[in-house]
C-alpha positions as CSV (number, residue, x, y, z in Angstrom):
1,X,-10.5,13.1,-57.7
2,X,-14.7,13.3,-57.2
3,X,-14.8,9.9,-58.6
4,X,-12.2,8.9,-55.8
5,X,-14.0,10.5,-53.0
6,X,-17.1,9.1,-54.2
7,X,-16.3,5.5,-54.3
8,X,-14.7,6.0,-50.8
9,X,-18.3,7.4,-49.5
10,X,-19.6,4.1,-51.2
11,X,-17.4,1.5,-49.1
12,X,-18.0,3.6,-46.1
13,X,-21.6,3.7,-46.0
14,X,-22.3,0.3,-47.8
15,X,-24.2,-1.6,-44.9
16,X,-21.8,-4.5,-44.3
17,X,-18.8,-1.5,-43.6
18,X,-21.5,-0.1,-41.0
19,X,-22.4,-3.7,-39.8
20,X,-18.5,-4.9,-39.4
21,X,-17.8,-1.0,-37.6
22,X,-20.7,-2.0,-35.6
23,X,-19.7,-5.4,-34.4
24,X,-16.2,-4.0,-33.8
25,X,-17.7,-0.9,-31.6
26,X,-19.5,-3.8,-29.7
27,X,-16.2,-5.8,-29.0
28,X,-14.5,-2.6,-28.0
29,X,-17.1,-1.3,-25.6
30,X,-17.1,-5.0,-24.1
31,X,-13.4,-4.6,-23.4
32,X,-13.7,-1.1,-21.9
33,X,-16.7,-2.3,-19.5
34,X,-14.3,-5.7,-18.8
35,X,-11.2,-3.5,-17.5
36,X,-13.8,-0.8,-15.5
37,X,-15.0,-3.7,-13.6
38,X,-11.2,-5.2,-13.1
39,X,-10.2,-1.7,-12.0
40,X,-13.2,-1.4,-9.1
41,X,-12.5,-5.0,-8.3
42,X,-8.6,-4.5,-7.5
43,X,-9.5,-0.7,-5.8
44,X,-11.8,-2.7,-3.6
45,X,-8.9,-5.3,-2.9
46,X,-6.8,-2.7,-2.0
47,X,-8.6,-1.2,0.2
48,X,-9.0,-5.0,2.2
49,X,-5.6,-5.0,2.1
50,X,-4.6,-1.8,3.2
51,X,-7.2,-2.0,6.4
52,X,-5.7,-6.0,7.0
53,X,-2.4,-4.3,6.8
54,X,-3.4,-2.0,9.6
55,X,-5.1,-4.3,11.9
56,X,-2.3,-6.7,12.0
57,X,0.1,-4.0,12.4
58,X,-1.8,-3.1,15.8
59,X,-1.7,-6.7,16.3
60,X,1.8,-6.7,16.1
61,X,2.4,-3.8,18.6
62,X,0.1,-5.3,21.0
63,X,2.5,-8.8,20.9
64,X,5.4,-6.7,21.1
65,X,3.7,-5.1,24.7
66,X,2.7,-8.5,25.4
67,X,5.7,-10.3,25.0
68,X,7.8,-7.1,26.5
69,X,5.6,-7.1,29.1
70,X,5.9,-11.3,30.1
71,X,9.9,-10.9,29.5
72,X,10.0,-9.0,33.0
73,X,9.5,-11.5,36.5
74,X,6.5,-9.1,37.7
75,X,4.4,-9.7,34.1
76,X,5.2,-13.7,34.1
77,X,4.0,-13.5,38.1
78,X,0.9,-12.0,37.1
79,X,0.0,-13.7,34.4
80,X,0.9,-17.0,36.2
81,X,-1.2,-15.7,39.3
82,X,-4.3,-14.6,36.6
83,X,-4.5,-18.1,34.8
84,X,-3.0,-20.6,37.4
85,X,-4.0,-20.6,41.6
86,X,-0.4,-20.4,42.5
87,X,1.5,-18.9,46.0
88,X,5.0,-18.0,46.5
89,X,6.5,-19.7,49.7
90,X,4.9,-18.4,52.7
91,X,1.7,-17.5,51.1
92,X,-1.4,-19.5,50.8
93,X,-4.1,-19.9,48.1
94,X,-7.5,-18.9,49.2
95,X,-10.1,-19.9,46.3
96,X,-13.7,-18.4,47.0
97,X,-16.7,-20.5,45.8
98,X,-19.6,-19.2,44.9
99,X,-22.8,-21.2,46.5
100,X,-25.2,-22.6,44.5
101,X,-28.7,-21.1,43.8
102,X,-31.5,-23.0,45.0
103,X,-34.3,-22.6,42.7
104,X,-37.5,-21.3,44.9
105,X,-39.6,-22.2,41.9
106,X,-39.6,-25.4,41.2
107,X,-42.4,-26.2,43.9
108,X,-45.3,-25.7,41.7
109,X,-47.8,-22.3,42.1
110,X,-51.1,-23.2,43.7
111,X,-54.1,-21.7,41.4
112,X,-57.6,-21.3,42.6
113,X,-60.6,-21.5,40.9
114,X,-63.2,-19.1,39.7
115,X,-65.7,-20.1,42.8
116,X,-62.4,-19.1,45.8
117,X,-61.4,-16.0,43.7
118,X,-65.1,-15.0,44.3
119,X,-65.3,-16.2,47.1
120,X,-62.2,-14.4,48.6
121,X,-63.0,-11.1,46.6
122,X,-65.8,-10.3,48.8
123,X,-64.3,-11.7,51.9
């Protein structure tokens, strides 16, 4: 039964056992590390998703207002009357033009010299 036990403790500490054991805790480590990193990677996705999921849900309720709110003859006046300069009968269109900006500085700015700056310094 020693003898047993003994060649056993041979095979496991003979240096090829411990390099294959090695090699083999290499491979496995690799793996773990490889699924750690799948597992942050899909978290993160889910979070993207989750958030997209939310924003286009608000979207969605928004569109429903919209589209609630342009079923209705007052919200397809207005929004007619917003983008278009239309007038029902009997009203008129008044569109109110801004005037343009004349630009004061384009004449050029007259400089004096040293000698009139003197000059008018102690005028």
């Amino acid at each position: 039964m020693f003898s047993r036990a003994r060649t056993i403790k041979k095979i496991l500490y003979a240096p090829i056992t411990i390099l294959v054991l090695a090699i083999l805790l290499v491979f496995l480590v690799r793996g773990a590390i490889g699924a750690y990193k799948d597992e942050r990677a899909s978290r993160k996705e889910l979070q993207n998703s989750q958030q997209s999921s939310a924003e286009l849900s608000k979207r969605e309720t928004f569109l429903q207002s919209e589209i609630e709110r342009l079923g209705s003859d007052r919200g397809l006046e207005e929004e007619l009357r917003n983008k278009y300069p239309v007038a029902k009968e009997g009203e008129s269109v008044v569109i109110i033009v801004e005037p343009k900006e004349e630009d004061n500085d384009s004449a050029p700015a007259q400089t004096s010299g040293f000698w009139s700056n003197l000059f008018n310094f102690f005028r």
